[in-house]
N, C-alpha and C positions, 0 to 999 in steps of 0.2 A: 482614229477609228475606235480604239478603245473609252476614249473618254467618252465620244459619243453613244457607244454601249453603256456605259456607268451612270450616264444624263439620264438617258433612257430609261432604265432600270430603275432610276431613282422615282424620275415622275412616276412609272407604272405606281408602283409602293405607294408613294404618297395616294396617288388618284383611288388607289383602292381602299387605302386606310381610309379616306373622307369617305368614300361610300361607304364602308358598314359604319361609321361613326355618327353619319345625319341621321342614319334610324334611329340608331341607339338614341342620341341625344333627344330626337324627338318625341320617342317612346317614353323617355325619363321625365321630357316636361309634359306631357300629357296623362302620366298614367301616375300620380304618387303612390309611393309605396307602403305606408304607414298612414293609421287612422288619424292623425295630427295632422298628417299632409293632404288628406284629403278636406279634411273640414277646415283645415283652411283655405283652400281652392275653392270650395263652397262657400262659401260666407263673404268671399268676394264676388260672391253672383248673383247676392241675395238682395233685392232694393224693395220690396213690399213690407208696409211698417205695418199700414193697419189696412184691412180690406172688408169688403162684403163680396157673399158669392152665394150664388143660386143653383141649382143642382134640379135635375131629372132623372130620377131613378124609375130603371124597367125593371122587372125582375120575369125569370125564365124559369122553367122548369126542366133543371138539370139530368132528372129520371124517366123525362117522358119517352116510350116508345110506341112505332108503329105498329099497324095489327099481325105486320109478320114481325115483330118482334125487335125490329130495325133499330138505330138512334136515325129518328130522322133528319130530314134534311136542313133544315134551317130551324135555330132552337124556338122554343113553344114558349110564348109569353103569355103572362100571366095575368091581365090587365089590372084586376083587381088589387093585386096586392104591389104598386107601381105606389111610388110615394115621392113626394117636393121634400130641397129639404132647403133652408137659408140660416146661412154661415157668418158668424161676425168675430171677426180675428184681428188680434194686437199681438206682434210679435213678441213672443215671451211671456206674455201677461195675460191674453185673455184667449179662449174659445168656446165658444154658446154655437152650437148648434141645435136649430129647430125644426123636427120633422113633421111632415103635414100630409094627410091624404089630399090625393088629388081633388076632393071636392073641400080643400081647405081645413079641414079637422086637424087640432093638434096632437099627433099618437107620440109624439116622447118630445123630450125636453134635456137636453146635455148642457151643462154651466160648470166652465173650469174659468176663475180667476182667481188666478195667482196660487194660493192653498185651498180656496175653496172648493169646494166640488159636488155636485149633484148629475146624478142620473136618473131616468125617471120615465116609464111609459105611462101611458094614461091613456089608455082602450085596453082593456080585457083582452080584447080580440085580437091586437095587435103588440106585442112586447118584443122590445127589442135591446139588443145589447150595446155597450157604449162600442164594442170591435163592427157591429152593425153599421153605423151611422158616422164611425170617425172618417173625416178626411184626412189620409194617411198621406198623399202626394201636396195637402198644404202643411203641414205637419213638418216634411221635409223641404217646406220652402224658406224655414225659417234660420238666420242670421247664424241663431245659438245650436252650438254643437251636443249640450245636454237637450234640447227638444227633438234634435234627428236622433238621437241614440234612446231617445223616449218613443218614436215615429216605429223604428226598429224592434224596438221588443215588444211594440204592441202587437206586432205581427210575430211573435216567437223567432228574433233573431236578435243573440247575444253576443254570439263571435263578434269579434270587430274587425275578423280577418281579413286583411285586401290580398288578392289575387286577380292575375286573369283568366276569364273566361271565354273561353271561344267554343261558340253554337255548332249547333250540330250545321249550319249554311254558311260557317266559317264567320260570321260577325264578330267581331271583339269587343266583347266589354270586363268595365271591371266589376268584380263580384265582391262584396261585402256579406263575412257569413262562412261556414261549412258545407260544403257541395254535400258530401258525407249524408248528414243529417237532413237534407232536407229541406234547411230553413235558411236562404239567403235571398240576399238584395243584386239587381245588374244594374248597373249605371253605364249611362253615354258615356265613354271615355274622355271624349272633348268639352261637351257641356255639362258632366256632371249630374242631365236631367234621368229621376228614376225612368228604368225602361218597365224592370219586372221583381215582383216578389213574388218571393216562392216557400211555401210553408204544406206541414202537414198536420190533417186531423185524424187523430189514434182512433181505433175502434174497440170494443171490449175487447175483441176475441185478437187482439194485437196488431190486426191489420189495421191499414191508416189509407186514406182520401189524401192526392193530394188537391194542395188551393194552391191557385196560380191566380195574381195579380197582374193584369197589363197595361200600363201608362203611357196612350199615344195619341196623334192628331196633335202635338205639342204646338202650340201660339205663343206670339209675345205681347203683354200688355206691359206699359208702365219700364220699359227693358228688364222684365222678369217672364221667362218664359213657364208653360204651365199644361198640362194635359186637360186637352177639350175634352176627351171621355177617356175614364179608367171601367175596364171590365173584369170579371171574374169567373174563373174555370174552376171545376170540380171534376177530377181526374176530367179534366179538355171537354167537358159539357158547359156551356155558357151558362150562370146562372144569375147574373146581376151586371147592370149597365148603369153605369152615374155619368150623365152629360152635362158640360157646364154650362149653364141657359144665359149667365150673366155672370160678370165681374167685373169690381171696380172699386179702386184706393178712396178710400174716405179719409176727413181729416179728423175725424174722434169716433168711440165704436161710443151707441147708447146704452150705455154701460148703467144709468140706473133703472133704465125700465127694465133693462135684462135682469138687472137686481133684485129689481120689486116683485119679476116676474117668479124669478127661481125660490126668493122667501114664501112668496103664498105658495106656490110646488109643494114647496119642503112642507110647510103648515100640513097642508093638506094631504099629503103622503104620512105625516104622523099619524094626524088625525085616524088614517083611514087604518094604520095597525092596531091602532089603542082598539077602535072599532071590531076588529078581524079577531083582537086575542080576546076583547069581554065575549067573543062569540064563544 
């Protein structure tokens, strides 16, 4: 009778030790805990070498209200200022991105290969910044762990802290970044894909906006999954929408006419200060 108490007793132990142990374990292979562990769990999920990608941009007016004073109901676009943009990327090595009014007009010109670099609006009326027009969620689709940690501080995030983050609706992700400050990244736990960036913009008078990034509607093309549309809040007012219209791996990016393209730019943007300062 005893020994069967002592059997007993045993199995319970054991049976309990396995149960809190499979969390654990599982929680350890899904969630790395240092910035090395994660980019490399990343960088085995990474198969897009080179691509092209098309882009629809809405944009919203974050400020508008109703005549009592309200934010209304569904945010207020803007149509006018809605812009195409088409993307041509080699991982590590190139990004040209080229934005266009909707009635096809070219209002800026972004050209990163390798060291080279050119940014560039061209309409008066429309200037835009390279934090404007970057794709930040292909950025972090790349193999190399110095281009996500370049993806990262273009959004003002240098911590390289990982932690977990649990939402205010109890979701877990991990969080890359300073809760603290302001400025961090949430990633799927499982796949690694960005959910949300979170950043702030300062104001004179010390107060600061914040900017909330949200990457969803995720697909898979080519076994690389990728967000159909990222939007953008300003303190939780909508104020930009990029949909992905098209994508698709190609086997070389046109890497000279992008070339040829961005030398006359460059000319021409000289040109036009030499011009500006004899004034």
């Amino acid at each position: 009778m005893k020994r069967g108490y002592l059997f007993m007793t045993r199995i319970a132990i054991i049976y309990f030790a396995v149960s809190f142990l499979i969390p654990v374990l599982t929680a350890v292979a899904y969630y790395p805990l240092s910035w090395d562990d994660l980019m490399y769990q990343m960088e085995s999920r990474m198969s897009w070498k080179r691509l092209k990608m098309e882009t629809v941009v809405q944009v919203f007016d974050p400020f508008a209200k109703t005549e009592e004073n309200d934010i209304p109901e569904h945010p207020v676009e803007i149509p006018a200022r809605g812009y195409k943009q088409m993307i041509h990327w080699k991982d590590g090595e190139v990004l040209v991105v080229e934005t266009y009014s909707m009635n096809g007009q070219l209002l800026h010109f972004y050209y990163e290969y390798n060291e080279d670099l050119l940014s560039v609006s061209l309409n008066d009326n429309r200037t835009f910044e390279a934090e404007d027009i970057m794709p930040v969620q292909l950025r972090f689709r790349s193999k190399f762990g110095e281009i996500r940690s370049k993806a990262l501080q273009e959004v003002g995030i240098v911590n390289k802290e990982i932690a977990y983050h649990i939402r205010e609706d109890n979701h877990v992700f991990l969080r890359i970044g300073d809760l603290e400050s302001g400025h961090y990244a949430l990633l799927n736990p499982k796949t690694y894909d960005l959910s949300a960036v979170h950043n702030r913009i300062w104001k004179p008078d010390g107060s600061w906006l914040d900017l909330k990034i949200i990457f969803k509607n995720y697909e898979k093309y080519r076994w690389q999954t990728y967000p159909k549309v990222t939007e953008y809040f300003l303190d939780e007012q909508l104020f930009k929408r990029v949909s992905v219209s098209s994508v698709r791996t190609i086997s070389r990016v046109p890497i000279k006419r992008l070339k040829d393209m961005a030398t006359k730019l460059r000319h021409k943007q000289i040109a036009t200060l030499k011009y500006d300062y004899a004034l």
